[in-house]
C-alpha positions as semicolon CSV with decimal commas, in nm:
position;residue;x (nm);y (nm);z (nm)
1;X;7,890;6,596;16,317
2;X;7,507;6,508;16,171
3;X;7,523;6,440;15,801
4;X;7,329;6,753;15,736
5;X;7,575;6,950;15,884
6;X;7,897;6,807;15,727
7;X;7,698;6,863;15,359
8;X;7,616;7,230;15,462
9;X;8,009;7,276;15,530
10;X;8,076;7,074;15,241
11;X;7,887;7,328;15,021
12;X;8,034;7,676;15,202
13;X;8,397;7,519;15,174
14;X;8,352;7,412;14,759
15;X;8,138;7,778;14,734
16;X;8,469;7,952;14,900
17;X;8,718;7,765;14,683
18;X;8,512;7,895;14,355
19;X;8,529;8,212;14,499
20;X;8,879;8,226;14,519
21;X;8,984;8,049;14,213
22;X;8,786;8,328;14,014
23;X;8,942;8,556;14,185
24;X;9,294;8,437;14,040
25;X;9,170;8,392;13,685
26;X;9,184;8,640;13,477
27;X;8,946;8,578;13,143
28;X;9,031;8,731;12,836
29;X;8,698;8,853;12,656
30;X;8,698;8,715;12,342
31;X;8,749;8,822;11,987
32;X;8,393;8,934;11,817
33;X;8,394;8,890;11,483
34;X;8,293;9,131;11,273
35;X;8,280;9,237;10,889
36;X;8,567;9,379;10,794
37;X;8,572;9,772;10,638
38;X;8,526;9,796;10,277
39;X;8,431;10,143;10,231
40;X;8,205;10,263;9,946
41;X;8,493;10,466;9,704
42;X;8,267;10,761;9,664
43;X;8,237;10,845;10,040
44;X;8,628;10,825;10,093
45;X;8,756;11,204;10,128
46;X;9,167;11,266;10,193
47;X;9,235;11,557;10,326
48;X;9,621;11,634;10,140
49;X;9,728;11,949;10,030
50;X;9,734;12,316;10,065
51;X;9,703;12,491;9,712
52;X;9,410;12,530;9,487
53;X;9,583;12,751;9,225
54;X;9,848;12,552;9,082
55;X;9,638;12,292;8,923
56;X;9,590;11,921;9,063
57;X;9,844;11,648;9,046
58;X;9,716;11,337;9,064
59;X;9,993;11,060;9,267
60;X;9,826;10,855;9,601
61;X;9,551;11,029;9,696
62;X;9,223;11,220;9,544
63;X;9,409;11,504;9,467
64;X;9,768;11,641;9,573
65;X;9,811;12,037;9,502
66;X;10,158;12,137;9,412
67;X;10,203;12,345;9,672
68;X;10,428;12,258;9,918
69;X;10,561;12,449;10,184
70;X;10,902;12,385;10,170
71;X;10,908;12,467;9,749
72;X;10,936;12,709;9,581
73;X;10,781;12,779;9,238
74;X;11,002;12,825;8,913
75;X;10,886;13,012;8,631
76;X;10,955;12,889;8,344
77;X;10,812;12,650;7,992
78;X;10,730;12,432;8,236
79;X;10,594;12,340;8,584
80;X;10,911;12,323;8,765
81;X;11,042;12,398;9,185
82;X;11,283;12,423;9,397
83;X;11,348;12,221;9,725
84;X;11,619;12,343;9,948
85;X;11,573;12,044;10,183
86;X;11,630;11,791;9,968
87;X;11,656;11,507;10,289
88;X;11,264;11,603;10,288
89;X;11,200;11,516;9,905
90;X;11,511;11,230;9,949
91;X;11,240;11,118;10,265
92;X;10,922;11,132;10,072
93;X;10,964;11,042;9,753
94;X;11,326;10,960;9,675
95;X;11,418;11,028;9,305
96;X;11,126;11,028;9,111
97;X;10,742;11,163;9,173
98;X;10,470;11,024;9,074
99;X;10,192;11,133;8,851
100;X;9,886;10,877;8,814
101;X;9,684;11,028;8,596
102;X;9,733;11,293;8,297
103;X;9,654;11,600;8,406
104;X;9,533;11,924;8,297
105;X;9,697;12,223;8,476
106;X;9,561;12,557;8,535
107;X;9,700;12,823;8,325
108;X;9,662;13,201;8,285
109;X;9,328;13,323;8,073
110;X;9,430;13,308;7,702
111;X;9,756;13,091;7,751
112;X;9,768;12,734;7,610
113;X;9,700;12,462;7,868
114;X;9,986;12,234;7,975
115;X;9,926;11,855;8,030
116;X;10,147;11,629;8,261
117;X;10,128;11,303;8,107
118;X;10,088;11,043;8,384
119;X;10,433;10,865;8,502
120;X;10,753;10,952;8,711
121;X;10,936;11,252;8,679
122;X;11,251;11,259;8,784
123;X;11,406;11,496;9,114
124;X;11,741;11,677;8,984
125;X;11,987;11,703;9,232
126;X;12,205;12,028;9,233
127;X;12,577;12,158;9,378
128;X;12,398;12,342;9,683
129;X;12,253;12,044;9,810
130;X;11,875;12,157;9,714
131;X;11,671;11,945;9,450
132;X;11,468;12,050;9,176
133;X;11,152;11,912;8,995
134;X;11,074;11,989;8,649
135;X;10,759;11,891;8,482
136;X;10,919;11,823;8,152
137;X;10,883;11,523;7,914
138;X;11,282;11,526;7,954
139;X;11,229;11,383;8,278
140;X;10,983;11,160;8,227
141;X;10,882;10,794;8,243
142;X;10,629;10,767;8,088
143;X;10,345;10,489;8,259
144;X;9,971;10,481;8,183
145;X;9,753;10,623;8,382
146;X;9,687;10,434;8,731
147;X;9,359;10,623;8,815
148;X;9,086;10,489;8,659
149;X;8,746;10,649;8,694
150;X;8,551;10,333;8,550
151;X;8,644;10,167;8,861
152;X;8,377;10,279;9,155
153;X;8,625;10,190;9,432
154;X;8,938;10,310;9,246
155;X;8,968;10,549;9,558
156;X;9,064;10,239;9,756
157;X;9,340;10,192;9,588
158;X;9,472;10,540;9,591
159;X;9,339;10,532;9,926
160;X;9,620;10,209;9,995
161;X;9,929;10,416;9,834
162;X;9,878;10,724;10,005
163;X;9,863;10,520;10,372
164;X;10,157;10,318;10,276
165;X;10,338;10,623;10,196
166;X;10,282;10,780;10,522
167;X;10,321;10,455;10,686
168;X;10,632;10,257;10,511
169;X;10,885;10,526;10,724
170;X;11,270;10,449;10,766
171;X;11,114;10,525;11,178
172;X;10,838;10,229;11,170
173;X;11,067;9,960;10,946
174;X;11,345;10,034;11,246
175;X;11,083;9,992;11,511
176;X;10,948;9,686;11,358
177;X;11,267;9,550;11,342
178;X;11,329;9,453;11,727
179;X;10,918;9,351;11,741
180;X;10,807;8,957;11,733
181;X;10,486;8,924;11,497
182;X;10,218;9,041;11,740
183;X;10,379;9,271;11,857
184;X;10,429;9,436;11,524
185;X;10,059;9,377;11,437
186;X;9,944;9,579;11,694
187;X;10,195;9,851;11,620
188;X;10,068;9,834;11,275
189;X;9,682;9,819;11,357
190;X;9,728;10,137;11,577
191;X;9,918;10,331;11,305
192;X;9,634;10,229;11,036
193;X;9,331;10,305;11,218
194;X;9,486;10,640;11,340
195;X;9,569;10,730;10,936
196;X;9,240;10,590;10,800
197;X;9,070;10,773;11,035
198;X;9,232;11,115;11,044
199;X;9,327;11,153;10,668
200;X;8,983;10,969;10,528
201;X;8,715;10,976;10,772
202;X;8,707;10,595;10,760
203;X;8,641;10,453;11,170
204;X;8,759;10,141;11,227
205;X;8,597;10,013;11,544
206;X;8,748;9,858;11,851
207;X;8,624;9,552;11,767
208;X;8,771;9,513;11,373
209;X;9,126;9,649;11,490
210;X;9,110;9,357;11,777
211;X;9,041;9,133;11,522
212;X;9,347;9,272;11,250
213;X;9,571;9,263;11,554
214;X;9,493;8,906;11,610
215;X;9,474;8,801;11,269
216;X;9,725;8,507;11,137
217;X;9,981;8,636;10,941
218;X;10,054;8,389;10,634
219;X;10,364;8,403;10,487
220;X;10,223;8,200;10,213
221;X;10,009;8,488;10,076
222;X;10,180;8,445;9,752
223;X;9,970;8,111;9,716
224;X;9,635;8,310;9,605
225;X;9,403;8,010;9,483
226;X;9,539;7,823;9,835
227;X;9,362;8,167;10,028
228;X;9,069;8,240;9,785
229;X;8,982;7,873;9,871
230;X;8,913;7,981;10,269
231;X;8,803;8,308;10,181
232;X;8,394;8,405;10,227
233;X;8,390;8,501;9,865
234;X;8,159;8,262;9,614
235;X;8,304;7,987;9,426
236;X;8,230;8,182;9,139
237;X;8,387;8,527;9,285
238;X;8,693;8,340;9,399
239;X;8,748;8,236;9,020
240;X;8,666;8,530;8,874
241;X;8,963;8,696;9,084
242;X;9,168;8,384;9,064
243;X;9,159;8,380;8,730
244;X;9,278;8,797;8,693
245;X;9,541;8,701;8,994
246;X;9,687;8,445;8,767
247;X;9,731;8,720;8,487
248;X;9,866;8,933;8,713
249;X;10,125;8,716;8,845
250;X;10,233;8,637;8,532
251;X;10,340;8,944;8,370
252;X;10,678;9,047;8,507
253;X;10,695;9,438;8,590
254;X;11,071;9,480;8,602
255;X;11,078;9,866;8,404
256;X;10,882;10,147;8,385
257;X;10,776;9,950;8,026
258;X;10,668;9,637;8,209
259;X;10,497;9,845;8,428
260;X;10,297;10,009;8,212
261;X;10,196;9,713;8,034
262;X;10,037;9,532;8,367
263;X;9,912;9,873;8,445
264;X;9,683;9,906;8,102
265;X;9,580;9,527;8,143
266;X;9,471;9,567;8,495
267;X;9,249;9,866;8,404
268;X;9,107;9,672;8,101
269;X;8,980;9,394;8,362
270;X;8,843;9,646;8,586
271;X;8,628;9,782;8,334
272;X;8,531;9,437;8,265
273;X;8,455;9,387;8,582
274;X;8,275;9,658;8,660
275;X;8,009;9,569;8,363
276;X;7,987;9,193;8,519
277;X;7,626;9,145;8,644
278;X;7,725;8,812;8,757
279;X;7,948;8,828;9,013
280;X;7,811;8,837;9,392
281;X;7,989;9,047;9,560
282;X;8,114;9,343;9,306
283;X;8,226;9,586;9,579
284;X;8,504;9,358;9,694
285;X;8,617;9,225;9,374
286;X;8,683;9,572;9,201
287;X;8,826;9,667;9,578
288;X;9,078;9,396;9,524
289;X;9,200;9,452;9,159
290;X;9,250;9,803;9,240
291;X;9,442;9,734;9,527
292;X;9,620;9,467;9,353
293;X;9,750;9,722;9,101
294;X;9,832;10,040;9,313
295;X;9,957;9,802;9,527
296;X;10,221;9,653;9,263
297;X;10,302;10,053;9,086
298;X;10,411;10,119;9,476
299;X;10,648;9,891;9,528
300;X;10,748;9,949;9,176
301;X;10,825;10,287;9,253
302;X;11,017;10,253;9,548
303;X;11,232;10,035;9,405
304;X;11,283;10,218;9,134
305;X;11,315;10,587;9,334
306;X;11,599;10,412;9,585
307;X;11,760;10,215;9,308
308;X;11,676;9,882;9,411
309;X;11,580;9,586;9,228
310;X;11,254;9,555;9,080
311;X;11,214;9,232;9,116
312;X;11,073;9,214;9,446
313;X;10,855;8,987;9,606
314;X;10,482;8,950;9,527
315;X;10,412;9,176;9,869
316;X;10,104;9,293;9,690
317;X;9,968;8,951;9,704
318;X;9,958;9,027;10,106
319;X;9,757;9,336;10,038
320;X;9,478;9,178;9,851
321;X;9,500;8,873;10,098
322;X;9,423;9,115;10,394
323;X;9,169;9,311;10,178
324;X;8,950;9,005;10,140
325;X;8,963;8,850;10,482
326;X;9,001;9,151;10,715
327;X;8,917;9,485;10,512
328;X;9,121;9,828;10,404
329;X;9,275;9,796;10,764
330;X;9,416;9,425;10,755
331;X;9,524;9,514;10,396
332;X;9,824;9,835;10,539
333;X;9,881;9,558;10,805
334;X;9,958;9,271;10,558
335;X;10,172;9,474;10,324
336;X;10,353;9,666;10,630
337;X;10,441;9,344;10,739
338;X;10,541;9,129;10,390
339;X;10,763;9,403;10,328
340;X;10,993;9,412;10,664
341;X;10,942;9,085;10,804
């Protein structure tokens, strides 16, 4: 064999062997990074509700008419129905609604007008097995108003509660429950991006959910000045909301009282806030402090509405943690998982 033609079979032998080794690798595309969804509060639209005649109750979303199917309308002093499923209401919102803002209701021409005060009212079981809501100050616990319209991206936040209500499901927390981490991202990814985009018109792309799904979950999310530290935020943005997180974490919210209290001081810094021509990045600060507080009323409230302990653990951290590094998405995903893993 000539030299020229052992190097010419040399070179279709190695050429062959590359063939075939591609052949037998598979490679994974890899993750594109991309800026994470932080949508504008003024362009997100819910779609909740049925009834534009019996006045608008304010709880997780823009605006949730009284009106539901399933109820039936009392009359009476006050705003008041009747469930006769009470496993729906017992599903949905336990023992006590909530009511974020005060609110005017709609009332006959030449009758006085009748204000909800914002807080929980409380379900009333009865003999037949139905439940019945009455709009009463009797039944209330009293908490100041969550919504704050000083706040740009307040939506967000009300945004965040409504998902987590649809999401946070005795069905997912039992599904999650035989899942290993990644597994359970990806459930959680799929059930976010369906909700954000079917009940706000918010698209998370292909690209963003592959990157929630394959974001590191840190159970250390309590530690807020350890993740500010990594996050893309300024040095002056991550002390601004460093320095509110601190506040925020120091105020215990163990009764409706409590509650109230961190409630009024978080709105008081997001007004604040939203008059601070300093900071850099404005959108995602007063994203985060609303988050942070719907965030903490929620798991408030279902603690409270299943009588369980209030003192839970900071999950709410999680929610701002996945807010800053991975957007409204990451943020459901965070929670979901903080609270059942």
């Amino acid at each position: 064999m000539t030299t020229r033609t052992f190097f010419l079979t040399l070179t279709l032998f190695t050429i062959s062997f590359f063939i075939l080794s591609c052949e037998k690798t598979t490679l994974e595309a890899p993750i594109v990074k991309v800026t994470p969804t932080v949508p504008d509060g003024s362009r997100i639209i819910i779609h909740f509700g049925t009834s534009t005649q019996r006045g608008c109750i304010y709880s997780f979303t823009n605006c949730i008419w009284i009106g539901w199917e399933h109820a039936k309308e009392i009359q009476g002093q006050n705003l008041a129905f009747l469930f006769e499923d009470a496993e729906v209401v017992n599903a949905d919102y336990g023992d006590f609604f909530p009511v974020t803002a005060d609110c005017t209701l709609e009332t006959p021409a030449g009758t006085p007008s009748q204000v909800l005060q914002a807080g929980f009212y409380r379900f009333q079981p009865l003999s037949d097995g139905q439940k019945m809501i009455s709009f009463s100050d009797s039944f209330l616990l009293p908490v100041a108003p969550l919504v704050n319209p000083n706040n740009p991206q307040d939506n967000l936040g009300q945004l965040h509660n409504l998902a987590m209500q649809a999401l946070y499901t005795a069905k997912t927390k039992d599904e999650l429950k035989a899942m290993d981490i990644k597994a359970a991202q990806k459930m959680l990814a799929a059930k976010s991006v369906q909700f954000l985009a079917s009940e706000a018109e918010i698209v998370i792309s292909p690209a963003e959910q592959a990157q929630i799904e394959n974001a590191t979950f840190d159970e250390q999310y309590d530690n807020h000045h350890a993740w500010l530290q990594s996050s893309s935020l300024s040095t002056g943005d991550q002390k601004v909301l460093g320095d509110i997180l601190d506040m925020a974490s120091a105020m215990p919210v163990n009764s409706t009282e409590q509650l109230s209290d961190f409630v009024s001081l978080m709105t008081e810094l997001e007004n604040g806030l939203a008059q601070n021509a300093t900071i850099d990045n404005p959108k995602l600060l007063l994203s985060a402090i609303s988050v942070a507080k719907y965030s903490r009323y929620f798991w408030y409230w279902k603690c409270l509405t299943h009588d369980q302990p209030a003192s839970v653990p900071n999950w709410w951290k999680a929610d701002v943690k996945g807010l800053i590094e991975g957007g409204i998405g990451q943020a459901l995903v965070d929670s979901l998982l903080a609270a059942v893993k």
